[in-house]
C-alpha positions as CSV (number, residue, x, y, z in Angstrom):
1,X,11.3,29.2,27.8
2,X,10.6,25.6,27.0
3,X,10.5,22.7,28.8
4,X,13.4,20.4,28.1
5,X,10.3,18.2,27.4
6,X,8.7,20.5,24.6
7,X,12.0,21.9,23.4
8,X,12.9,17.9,22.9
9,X,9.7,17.6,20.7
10,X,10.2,21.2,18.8
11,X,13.8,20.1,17.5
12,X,12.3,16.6,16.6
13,X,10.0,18.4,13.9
14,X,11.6,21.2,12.9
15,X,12.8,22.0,9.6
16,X,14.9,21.3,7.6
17,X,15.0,17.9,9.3
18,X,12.5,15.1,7.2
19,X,9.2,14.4,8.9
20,X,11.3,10.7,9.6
21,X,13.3,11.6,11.8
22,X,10.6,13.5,13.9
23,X,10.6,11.1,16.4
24,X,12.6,7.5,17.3
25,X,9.6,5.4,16.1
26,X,9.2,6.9,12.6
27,X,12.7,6.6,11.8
28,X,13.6,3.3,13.3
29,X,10.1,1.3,12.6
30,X,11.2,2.9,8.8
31,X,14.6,0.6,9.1
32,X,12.5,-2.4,10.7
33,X,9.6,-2.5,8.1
34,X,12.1,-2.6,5.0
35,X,14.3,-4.9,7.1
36,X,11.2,-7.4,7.5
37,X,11.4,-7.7,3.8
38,X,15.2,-7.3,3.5
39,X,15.6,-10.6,5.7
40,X,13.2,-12.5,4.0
41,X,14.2,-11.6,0.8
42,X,17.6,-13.0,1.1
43,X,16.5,-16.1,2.6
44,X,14.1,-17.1,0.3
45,X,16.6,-16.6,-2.2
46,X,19.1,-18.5,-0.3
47,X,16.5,-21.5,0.0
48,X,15.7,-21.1,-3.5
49,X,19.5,-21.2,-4.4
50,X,19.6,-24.8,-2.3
51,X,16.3,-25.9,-3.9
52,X,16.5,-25.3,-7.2
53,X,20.5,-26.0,-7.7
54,X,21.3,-22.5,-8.8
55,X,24.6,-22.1,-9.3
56,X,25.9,-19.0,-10.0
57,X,24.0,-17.8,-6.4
58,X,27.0,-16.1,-4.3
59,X,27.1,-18.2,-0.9
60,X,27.6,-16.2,2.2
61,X,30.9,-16.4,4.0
62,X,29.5,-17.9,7.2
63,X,26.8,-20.9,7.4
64,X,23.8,-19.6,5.6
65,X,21.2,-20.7,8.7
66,X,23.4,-18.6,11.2
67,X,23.1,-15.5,9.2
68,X,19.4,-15.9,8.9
69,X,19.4,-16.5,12.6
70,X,21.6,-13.6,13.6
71,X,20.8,-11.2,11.2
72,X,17.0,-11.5,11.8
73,X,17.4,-11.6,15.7
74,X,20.3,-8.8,16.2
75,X,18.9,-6.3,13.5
76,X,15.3,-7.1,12.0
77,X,13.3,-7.5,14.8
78,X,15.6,-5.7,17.4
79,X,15.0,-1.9,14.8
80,X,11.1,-2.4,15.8
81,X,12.4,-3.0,19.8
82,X,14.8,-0.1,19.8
83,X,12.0,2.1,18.4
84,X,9.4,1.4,20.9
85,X,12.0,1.7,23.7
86,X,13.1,5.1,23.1
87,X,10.0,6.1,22.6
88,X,8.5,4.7,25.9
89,X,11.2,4.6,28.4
90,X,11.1,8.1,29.1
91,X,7.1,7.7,29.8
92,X,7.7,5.0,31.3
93,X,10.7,7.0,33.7
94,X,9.0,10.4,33.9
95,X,11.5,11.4,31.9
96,X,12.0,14.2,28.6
97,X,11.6,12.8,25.6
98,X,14.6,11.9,23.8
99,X,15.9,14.4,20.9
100,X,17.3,13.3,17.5
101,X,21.1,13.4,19.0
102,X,19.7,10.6,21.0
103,X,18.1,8.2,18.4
104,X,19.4,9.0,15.1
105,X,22.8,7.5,16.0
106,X,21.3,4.5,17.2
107,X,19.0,3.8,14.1
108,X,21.5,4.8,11.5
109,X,24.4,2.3,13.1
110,X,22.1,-0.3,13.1
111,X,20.2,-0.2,10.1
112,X,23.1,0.6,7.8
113,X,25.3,-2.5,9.5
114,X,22.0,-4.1,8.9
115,X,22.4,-3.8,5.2
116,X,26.1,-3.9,4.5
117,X,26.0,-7.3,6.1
118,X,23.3,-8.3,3.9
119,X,25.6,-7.1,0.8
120,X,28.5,-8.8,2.5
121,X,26.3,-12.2,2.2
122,X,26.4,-12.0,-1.3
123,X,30.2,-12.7,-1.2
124,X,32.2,-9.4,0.4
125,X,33.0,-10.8,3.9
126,X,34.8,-7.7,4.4
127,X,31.3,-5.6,4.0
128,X,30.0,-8.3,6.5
129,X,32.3,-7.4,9.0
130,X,32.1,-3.5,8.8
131,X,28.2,-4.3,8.5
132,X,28.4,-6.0,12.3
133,X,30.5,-3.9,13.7
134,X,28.0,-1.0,12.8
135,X,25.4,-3.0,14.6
136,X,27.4,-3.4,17.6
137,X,28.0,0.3,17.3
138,X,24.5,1.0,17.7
139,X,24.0,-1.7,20.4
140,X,26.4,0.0,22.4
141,X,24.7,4.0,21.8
142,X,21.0,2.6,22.4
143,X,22.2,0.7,25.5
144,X,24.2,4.0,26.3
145,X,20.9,6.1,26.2
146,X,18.8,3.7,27.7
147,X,20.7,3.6,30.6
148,X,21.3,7.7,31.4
149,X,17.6,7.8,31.5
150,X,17.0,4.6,33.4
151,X,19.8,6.5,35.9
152,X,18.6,10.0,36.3
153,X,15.2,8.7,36.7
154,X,13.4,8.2,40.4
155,X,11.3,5.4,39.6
156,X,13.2,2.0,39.5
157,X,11.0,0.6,37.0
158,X,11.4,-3.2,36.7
159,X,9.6,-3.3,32.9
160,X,12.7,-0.9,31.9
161,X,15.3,-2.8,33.8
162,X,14.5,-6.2,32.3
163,X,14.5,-4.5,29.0
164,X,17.8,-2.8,29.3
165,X,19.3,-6.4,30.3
166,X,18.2,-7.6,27.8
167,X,20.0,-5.3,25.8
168,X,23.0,-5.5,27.2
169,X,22.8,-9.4,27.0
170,X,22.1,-8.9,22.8
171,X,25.0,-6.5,22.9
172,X,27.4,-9.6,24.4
173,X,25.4,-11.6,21.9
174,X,26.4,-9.3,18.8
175,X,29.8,-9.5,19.9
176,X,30.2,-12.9,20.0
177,X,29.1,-13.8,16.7
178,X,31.5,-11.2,15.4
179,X,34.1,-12.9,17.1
180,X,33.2,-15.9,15.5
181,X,33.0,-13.9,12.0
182,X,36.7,-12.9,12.8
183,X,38.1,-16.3,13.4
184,X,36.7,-17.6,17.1
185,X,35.4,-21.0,17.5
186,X,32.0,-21.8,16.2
187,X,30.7,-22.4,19.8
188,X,31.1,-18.6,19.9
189,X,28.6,-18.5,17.1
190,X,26.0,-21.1,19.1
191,X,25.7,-19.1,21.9
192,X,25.2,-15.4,20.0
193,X,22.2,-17.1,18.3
194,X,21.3,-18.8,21.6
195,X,21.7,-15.5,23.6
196,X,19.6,-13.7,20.7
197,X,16.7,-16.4,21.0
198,X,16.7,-16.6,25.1
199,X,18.7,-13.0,25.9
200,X,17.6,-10.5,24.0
201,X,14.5,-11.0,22.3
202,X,12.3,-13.4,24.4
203,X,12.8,-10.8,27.8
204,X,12.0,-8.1,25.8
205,X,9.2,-9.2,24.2
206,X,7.8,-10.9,27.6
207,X,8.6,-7.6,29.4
208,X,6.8,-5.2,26.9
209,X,3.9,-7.9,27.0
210,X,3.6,-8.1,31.0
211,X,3.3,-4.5,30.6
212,X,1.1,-3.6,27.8
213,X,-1.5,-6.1,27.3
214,X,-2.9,-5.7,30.6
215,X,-2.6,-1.9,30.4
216,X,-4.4,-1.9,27.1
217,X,-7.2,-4.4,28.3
218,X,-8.2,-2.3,31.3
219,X,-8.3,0.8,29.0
220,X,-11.2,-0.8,26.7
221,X,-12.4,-3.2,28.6
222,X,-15.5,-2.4,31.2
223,X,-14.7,-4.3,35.0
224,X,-11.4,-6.0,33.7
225,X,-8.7,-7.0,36.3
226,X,-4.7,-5.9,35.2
227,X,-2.9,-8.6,36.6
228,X,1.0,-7.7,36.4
229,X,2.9,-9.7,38.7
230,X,5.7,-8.4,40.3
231,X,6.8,-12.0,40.6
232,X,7.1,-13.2,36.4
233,X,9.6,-11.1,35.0
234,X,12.5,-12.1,37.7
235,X,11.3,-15.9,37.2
236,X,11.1,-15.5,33.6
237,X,14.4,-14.5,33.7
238,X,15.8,-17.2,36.0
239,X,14.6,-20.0,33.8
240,X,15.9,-18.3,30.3
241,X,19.4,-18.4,32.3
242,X,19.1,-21.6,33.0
243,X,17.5,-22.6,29.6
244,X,21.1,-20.6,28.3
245,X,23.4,-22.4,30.3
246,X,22.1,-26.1,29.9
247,X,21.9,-25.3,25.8
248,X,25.4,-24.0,26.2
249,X,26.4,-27.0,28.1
250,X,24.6,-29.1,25.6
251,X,22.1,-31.0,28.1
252,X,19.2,-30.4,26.0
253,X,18.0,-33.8,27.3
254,X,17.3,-31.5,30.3
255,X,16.0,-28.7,29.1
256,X,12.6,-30.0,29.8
257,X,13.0,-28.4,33.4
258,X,13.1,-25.0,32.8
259,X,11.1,-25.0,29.2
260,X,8.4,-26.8,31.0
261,X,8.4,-24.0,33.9
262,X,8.1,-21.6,31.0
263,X,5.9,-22.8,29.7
264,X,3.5,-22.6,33.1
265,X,4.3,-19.0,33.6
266,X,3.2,-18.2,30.0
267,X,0.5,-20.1,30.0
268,X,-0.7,-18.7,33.3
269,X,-0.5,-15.3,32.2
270,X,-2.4,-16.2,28.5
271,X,-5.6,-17.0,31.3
272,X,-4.9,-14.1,34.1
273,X,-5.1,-11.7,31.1
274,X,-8.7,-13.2,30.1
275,X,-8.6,-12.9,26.6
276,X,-11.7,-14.0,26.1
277,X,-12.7,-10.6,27.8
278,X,-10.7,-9.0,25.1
279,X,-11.8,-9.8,21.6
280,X,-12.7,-6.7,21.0
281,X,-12.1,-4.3,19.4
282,X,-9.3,-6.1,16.7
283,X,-6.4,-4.4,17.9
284,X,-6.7,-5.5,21.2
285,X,-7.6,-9.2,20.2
286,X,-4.2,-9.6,18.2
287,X,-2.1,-8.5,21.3
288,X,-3.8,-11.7,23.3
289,X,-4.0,-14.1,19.6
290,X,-0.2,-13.1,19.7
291,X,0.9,-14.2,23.2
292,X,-0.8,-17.5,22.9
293,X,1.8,-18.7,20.5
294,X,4.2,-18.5,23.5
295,X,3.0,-21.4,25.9
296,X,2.6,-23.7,22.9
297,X,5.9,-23.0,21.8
298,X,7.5,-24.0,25.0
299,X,4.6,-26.8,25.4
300,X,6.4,-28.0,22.0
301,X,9.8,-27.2,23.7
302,X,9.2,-29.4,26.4
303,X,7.8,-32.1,24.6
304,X,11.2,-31.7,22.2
305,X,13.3,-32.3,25.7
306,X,11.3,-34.9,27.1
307,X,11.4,-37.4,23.9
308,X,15.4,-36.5,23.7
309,X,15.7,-37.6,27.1
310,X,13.3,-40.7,26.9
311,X,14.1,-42.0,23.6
312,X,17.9,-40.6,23.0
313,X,16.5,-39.3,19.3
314,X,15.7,-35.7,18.4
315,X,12.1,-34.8,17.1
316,X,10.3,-31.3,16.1
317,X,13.2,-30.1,14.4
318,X,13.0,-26.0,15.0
319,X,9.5,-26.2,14.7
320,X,8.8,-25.0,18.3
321,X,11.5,-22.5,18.0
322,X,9.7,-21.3,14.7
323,X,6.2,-21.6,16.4
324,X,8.0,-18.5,18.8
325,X,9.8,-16.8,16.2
326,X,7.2,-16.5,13.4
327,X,3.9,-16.6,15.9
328,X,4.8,-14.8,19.0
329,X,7.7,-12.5,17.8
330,X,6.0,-11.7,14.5
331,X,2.4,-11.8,15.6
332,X,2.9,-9.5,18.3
333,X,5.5,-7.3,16.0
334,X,2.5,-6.8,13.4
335,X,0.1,-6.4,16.7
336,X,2.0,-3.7,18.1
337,X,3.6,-1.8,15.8
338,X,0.5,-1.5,14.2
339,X,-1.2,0.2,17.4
340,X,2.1,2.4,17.5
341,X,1.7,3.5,14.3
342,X,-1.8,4.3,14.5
343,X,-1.8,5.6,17.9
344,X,1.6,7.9,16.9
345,X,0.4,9.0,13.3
346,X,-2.9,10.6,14.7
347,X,-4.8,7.6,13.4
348,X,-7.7,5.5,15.2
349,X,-6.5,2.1,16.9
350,X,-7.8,0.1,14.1
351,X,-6.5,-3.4,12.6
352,X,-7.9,-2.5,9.6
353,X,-8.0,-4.4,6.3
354,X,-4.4,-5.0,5.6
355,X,-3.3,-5.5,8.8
356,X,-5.6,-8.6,9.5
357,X,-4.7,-9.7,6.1
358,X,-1.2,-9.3,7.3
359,X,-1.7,-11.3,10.8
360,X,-4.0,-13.8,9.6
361,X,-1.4,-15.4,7.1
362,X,1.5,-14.9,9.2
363,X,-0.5,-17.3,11.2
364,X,-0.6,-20.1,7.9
365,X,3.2,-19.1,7.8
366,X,3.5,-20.6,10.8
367,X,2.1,-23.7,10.0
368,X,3.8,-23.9,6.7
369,X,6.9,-23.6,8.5
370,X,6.1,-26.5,11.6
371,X,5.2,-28.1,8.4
372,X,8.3,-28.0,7.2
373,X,9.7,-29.9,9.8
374,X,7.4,-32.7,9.5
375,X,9.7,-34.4,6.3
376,X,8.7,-35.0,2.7
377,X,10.7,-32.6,0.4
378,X,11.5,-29.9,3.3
379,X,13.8,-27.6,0.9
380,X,10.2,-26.7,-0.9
381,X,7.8,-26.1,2.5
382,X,10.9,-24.2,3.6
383,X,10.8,-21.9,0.3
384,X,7.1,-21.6,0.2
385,X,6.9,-20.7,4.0
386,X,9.4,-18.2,3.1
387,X,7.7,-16.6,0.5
388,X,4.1,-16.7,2.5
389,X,6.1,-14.4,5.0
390,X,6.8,-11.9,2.2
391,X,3.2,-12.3,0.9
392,X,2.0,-11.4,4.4
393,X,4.2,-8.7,5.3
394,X,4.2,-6.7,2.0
395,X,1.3,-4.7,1.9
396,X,1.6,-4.1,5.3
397,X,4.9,-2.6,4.9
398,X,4.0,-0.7,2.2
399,X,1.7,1.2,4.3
400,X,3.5,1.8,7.2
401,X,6.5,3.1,5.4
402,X,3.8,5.5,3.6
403,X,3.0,6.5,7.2
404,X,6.0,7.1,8.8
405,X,7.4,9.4,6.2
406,X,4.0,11.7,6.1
407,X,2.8,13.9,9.0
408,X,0.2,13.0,11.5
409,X,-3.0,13.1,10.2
410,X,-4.0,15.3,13.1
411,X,-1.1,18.1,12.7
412,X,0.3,17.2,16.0
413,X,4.2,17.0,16.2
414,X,5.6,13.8,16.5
């Protein structure tokens, strides 16, 4: 008789079920990597729309910038997180591997939510509200699963408890933005994009960092010391709550005390990880290249507070929040997926060609974007920036979709 283990991993590949939904990665990497153009798409279109005075361009129900904001942080990027998690959290628990029941739930809530709200953008509000409340749907079943395994497991893992907070902070986050879509104030709105920024995606991304680059390093790297410290992740933590409540508070004179903290911790960890030790082979150098975005950022942050408090005028725009979003989040998105998708597909743990091509202008998107910021016709860097992110990202989407619906190169299931 099977393990629950092995009968988990039988059912994932067996017919007549597509080779997609073989396992929680495939089928929800699948949603993120045509959601990484889906997001884009629009926006570039919206910017265009502003740009270029086109008229007949349907304008969203909502403010255009928060739907970029919410949609990008509660559905793009959070498809690639749900996928990793459900594939690692039982590894990372000792527990079986999740079956389709488990997974397919979660990805089809959210990635069809995804999309209706997209359409509902285009002028049917009432498509963007079915569209969120599928997302929150699949918030609440991915939170649900998470947490039986995280229960019936003996190991209190600290990686998966951040991460399930986390979760359950982006499922209060998703709810209050569609709140706000319903009628509630627009400060509702303000702290759903804040809690996406600083609740959801910053500890998870942090979390699956402290964990995996150090792991990674010491596997390739001769003599190299893993330095996880127990003590990050709950200071992390502490300072994004307080970095929350002064924003929601509106102090950001004073935001300089935790961002600056932040930015110490994140900058001590870019050393104690010594990627200098790690520039090879690619895929492990992109992991380290990615995570150095995250001390400037909050460097910039701090900078951002500091001026506000000493001069009472704002300066840097969103460029450090852009500096996080498009070259920590996305670096480290193309970084690790990529290594999933190799590692999971029976393929070696190679950048290869179109994955540098893919990182190394995402990090001129990034630069276009802080340029942005900087004045001088900013409707155009915004629309160019834009586009460079669909220049970057398309061939590497291309591929991985190719990937994830074709069976592992070495016949293994999975």
């Amino acid at each position: 008789m099977p393990t629950p283990r092995t009968r988990a991993a039988t059912d994932s590949t067996s017919e007549p079920w597509p080779i997609l939904f073989a396992a929680p990665h495939r089928l929800l990497f699948f949603g993120g990597a045509l959601a990484v153009m889906t997001s884009m798409t629009w926006w570039a279109l919206q910017l265009s729309a502003w740009r270029f005075g086109w008229r007949n361009w349907p304008a969203p129900s909502i403010p255009a910038g928060w739907a970029h904001a919410v949609l990008t942080q509660y559905g793009m990027l959070p498809l690639f997180m749900f996928g990793f998690l459900l594939t690692v959290f039982p590894r990372w628990l000792e527990r079986p591997a999740l079956s389709r029941a488990h997974y397919v739930p979660v990805a089809g809530a959210i990635f069809a939510g995804y999309l209706l709200a997209h359409l509902g953008l285009l002028g049917w509000r009432l498509l963007l509200c079915i569209g969120l409340e599928l997302m929150l749907l699949g918030y609440v079943a991915g939170v649900r699963v998470l947490a039986v395994a995280l229960k019936e497991s003996r190991k209190r893992n600290a990686h998966a408890w951040s991460c399930l907070t986390a979760l359950v902070v982006g499922t209060v986050g998703l709810g209050c933005f569609l709140a706000f879509v319903f009628g509630a104030s627009t400060t509702t709105a303000l702290i759903a994009i804040n809690l996406g920024t600083f609740g959801l995606l910053l500890p998870v991304y942090f979390t699956v960092s402290h964990r995996m680059i150090p792991f990674f390093s010491a596997n390739v790297v001769p003599g190299y010391a893993s330095r996880r410290p127990a003590w990050s992740i709950p200071v992390v933590w502490m300072l994004l709550v307080l970095h929350i409540v002064l924003s929601a508070l509106h102090h950001a004179a004073w935001l300089w005390i935790p961002d600056a903290a932040l930015a110490g911790v994140f900058a001590w960890h870019a050393l104690a990880w010594q990627p200098w030790k790690a520039m090879q082979p690619g895929l492990l150098a992109v992991l380290h290249l990615a995570f150095a975005w995250l001390p400037i950022a909050f460097v910039l942050y701090t900078v951002q507070s500091v001026w506000l408090l000493l001069n009472h005028t704002a300066i840097l725009g969103l460029a450090p929040l852009h500096v996080m979003t498009i070259g920590y989040f996305g670096s480290m998105l193309v970084a690790m997926v990529t290594r999933v998708t190799h590692g999971h597909s029976g393929r070696p743990l190679q950048m290869g060609f179109i994955a540098w091509t893919c990182f190394i202008l995402l990090q001129v998107v990034v630069l276009l974007r802080v340029r942005a910021e900087l004045g001088g016709d900013t409707l155009t860097w915004l629309v160019i920036a834009a586009c460079g992110w669909l220049v970057a990202f398309l061939p590497w989407v291309l591929r991985s979709l190719w990937m994830y619906l074709t069976p592992r190169v070495d016949q293994r299931p999975g």
